[in-house]
ZADREN-328738 format. One record per residue (C-alpha): x, y, z; residue in three letters. Coordinates in steps of 0.2 Angstrom, whole numbers, plus 5000, padded with zeros to 4 digits. Last residue first. Layout:
<recs>
XYZALA
...
</recs>
This chain:
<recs>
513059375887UNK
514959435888UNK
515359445907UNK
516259605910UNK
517559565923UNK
517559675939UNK
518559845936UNK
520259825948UNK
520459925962UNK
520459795975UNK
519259725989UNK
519159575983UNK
517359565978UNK
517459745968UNK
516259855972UNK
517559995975UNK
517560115989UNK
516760285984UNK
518160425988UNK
517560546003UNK
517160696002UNK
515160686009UNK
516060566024UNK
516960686032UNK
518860636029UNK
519660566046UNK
520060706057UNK
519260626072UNK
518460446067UNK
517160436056UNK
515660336066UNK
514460476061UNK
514960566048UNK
516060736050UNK
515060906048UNK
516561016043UNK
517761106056UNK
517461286065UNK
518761426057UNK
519561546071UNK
518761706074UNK
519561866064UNK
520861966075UNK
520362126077UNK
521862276080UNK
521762396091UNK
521162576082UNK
522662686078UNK
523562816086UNK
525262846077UNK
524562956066UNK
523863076076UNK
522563186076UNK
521863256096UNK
520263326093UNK
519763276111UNK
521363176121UNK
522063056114UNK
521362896108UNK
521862776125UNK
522762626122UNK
524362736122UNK
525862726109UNK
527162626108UNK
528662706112UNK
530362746103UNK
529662896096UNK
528463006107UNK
526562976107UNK
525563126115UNK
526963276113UNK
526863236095UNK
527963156082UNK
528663196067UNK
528463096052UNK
529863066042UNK
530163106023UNK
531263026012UNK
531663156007UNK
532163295993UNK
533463305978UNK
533563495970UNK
534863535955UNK
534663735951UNK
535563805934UNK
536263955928UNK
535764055947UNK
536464245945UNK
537564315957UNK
536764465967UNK
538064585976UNK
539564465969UNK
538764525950UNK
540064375936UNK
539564275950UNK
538564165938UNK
538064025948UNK
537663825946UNK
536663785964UNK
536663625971UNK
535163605985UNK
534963455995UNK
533363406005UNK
532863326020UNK
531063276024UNK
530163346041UNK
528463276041UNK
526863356052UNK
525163296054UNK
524463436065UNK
524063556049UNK
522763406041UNK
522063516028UNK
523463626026UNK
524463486021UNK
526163466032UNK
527963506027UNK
529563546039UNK
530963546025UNK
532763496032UNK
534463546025UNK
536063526015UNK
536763686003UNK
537963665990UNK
538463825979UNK
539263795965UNK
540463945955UNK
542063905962UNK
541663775979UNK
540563845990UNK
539663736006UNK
538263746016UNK
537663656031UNK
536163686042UNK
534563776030UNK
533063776033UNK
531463766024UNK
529663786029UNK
528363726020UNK
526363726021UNK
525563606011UNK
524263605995UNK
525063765986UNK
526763675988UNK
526863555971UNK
525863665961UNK
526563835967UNK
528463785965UNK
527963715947UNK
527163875942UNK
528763965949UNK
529863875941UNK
529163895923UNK
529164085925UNK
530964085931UNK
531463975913UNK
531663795910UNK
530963645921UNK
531663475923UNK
530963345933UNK
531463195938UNK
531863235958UNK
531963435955UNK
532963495940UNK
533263685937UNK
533563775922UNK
533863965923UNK
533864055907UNK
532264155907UNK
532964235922UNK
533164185940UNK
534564275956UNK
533664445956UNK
531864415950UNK
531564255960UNK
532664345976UNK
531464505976UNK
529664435973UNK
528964255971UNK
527664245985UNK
527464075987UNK
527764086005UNK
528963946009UNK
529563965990UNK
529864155994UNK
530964116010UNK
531963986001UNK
532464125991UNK
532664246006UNK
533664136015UNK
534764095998UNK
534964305997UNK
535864286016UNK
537164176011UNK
537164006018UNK
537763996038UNK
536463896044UNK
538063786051UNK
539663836045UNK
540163926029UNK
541063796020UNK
542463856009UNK
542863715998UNK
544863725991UNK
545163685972UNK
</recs>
């Protein structure tokens, strides 16, 4: 068996307006021609069955962000279609912090329709994300002492870093030489006439 690979953003034009509708979450044309009841689809650990399932789980995981997906290799082999690409995601609650994760689509088809093949099964593996950087701190440099200009969010800018001050010694006794043991912590020196260790006799009365 031969792959025929299409090229760069070369997928079919139904896949652009699938990805299209997950982008938008408005699940029209494509969800309804290429998904039925039947469709299965496994994202990361997760399995979902039937088109209504998968698009519940396409607006609970993307509702929060704004998405755009594109595609820049594809490839088909029989019935599986392989597509390699990048997600541009942000929440839309911080819309200037930006990510771009890759993802890999396989897609299980039912050609028996060429004008609109049906998707049997949808495998999907996404990231690791990677931030993406601003025209204010660019990768490969440190970023500026300087904040940013006003309303200026990025990621990279952070606060300069406090060391904590260093630890002042303990109180040493008078006549203790310097970094001898202060002498509240030190051991009691036995009372013993020789100078030793050992307990004293006890003298029986």
């Amino acid at each position: 068996m031969t792959a025929s690979i299409t090229g760069h953003g070369g997928a079919p034009a139904w896949i652009n307006d699938f990805l299209h509708e997950i982008d938008t979450l408005e699940f029209a044309t494509a969800f309804a021609t290429h998904l039925d009841q039947d469709t299965e689809m496994t994202f990361g650990t997760a399995r979902v069955h039937g088109v209504e399932a998968i698009k519940d789980f396409f607006v609970k995981i993307d509702a929060p962000l704004v998405t755009t997906h594109e595609v820049i290799e594809s490839w088909t082999v029989g019935d599986v279609l392989i597509l390699r690409g990048e997600a541009t995601v942000a929440k839309k609650t911080e819309p200037d912090t930006v990510v771009r994760a890759p993802f890999t689509h396989i897609f299980h088809l039912d050609r028996s329709d060429e004008a609109a093949p049906r998707i049997r099964s949808l495998h999907i593996t996404a990231g690791p994300s990677t931030p993406t950087p601003c025209s204010e701190h660019p990768v490969g440099r440190r970023p500026a002492p300087a904040r940013g200009p006003p309303g200026h969010r990025c990621r990279r800018t952070r606060p300069p870093a406090t060391r904590a001050p260093p630890r002042r010694p303990g109180p040493v006794a008078r006549g203790t030489r310097a970094g001898a043991t202060p002498l509240h912590t030190a051991r009691p020196r036995s009372l013993h006439p020789l100078g030793c260790r050992m307990r004293a006799p006890t003298v029986r009365r």
